[in-house]
C-alpha positions in Angstrom: 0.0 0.0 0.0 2.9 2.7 0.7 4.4 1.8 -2.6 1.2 3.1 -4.3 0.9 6.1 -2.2 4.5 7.0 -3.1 3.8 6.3 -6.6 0.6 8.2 -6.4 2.4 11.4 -4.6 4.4 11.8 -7.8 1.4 12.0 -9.9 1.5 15.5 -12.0 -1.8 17.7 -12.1 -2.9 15.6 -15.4 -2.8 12.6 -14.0 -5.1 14.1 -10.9 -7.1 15.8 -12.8 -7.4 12.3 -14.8 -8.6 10.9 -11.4 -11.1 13.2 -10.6 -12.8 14.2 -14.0 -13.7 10.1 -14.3 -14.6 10.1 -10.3 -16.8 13.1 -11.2 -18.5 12.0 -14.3 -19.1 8.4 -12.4 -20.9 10.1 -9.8 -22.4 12.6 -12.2 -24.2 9.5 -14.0 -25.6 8.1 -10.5 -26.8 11.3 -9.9 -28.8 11.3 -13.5 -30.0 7.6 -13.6 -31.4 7.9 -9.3 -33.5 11.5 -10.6 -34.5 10.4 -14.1 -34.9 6.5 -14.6 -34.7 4.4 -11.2 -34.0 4.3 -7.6 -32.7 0.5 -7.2 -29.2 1.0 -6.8 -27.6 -1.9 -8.9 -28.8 0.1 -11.4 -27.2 2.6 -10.7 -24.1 1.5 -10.0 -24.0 0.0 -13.2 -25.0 3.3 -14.9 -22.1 5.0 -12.9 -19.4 2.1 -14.3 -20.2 2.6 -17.6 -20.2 6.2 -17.8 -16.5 7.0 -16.1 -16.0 3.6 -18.3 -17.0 5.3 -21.6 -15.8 8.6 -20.8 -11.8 6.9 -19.6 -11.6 5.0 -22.7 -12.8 8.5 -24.5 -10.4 10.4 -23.2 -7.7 7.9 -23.8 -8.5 7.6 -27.2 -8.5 11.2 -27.5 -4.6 11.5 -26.1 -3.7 8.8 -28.8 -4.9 10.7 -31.7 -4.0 14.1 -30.4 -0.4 13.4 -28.8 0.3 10.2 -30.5 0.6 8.2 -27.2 -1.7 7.3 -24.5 0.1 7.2 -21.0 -0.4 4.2 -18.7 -0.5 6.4 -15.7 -3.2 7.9 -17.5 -4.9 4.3 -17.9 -3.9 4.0 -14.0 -5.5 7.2 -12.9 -8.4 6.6 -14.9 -9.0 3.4 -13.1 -8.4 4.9 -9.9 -11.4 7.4 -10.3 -13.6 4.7 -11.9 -13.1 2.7 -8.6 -13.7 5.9 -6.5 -16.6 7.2 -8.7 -18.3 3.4 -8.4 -17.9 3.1 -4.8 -19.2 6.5 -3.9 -22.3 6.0 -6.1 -23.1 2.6 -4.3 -22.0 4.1 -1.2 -24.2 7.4 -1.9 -27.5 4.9 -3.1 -27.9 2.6 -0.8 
């Protein structure tokens, strides 16, 4: 666990920023789907996977074409906020 919050600590502001945009649109999602289509919170969840999913892999793809290289710290980071975004949605729904 130390060895990833050294390896974290080094993280740039992209790679945060990375983090927290998935995280955000994750929870952004839940938000949506528990307002607009249902309240049972597998649902939801899922909803919140698959947006920071879609939107990671977006980004990603985005980085590729643009700067002819996708970073797997980037990948990392991405993850990182899927997790986060995920848990707080199921955390935030049930």
């Amino acid at each position: 666990m130390s060895k990833i919050i050294e390896w974290m600590s080094h993280w740039g502001k992209d790679k945060i920023l990375h983090d927290d945009l998935v995280s955000a649109i994750s929870l952004a999602a839940a938000c949506v789907c528990k307002l607009f289509v249902t309240t049972e919170w597998q649902i939801i969840t899922v909803c919140a996977f698959f947006a920071g999913f879609a939107f990671a892999i977006g980004k990603e793809i985005y980085d590729e074409i643009k700067y002819k290289g996708a970073d797997e710290r980037d990948w990392a980071a991405d993850i990182i906020g899927l997790v986060r975004g995920t848990l707080f949605s199921l955390i935030l729904t049930i």
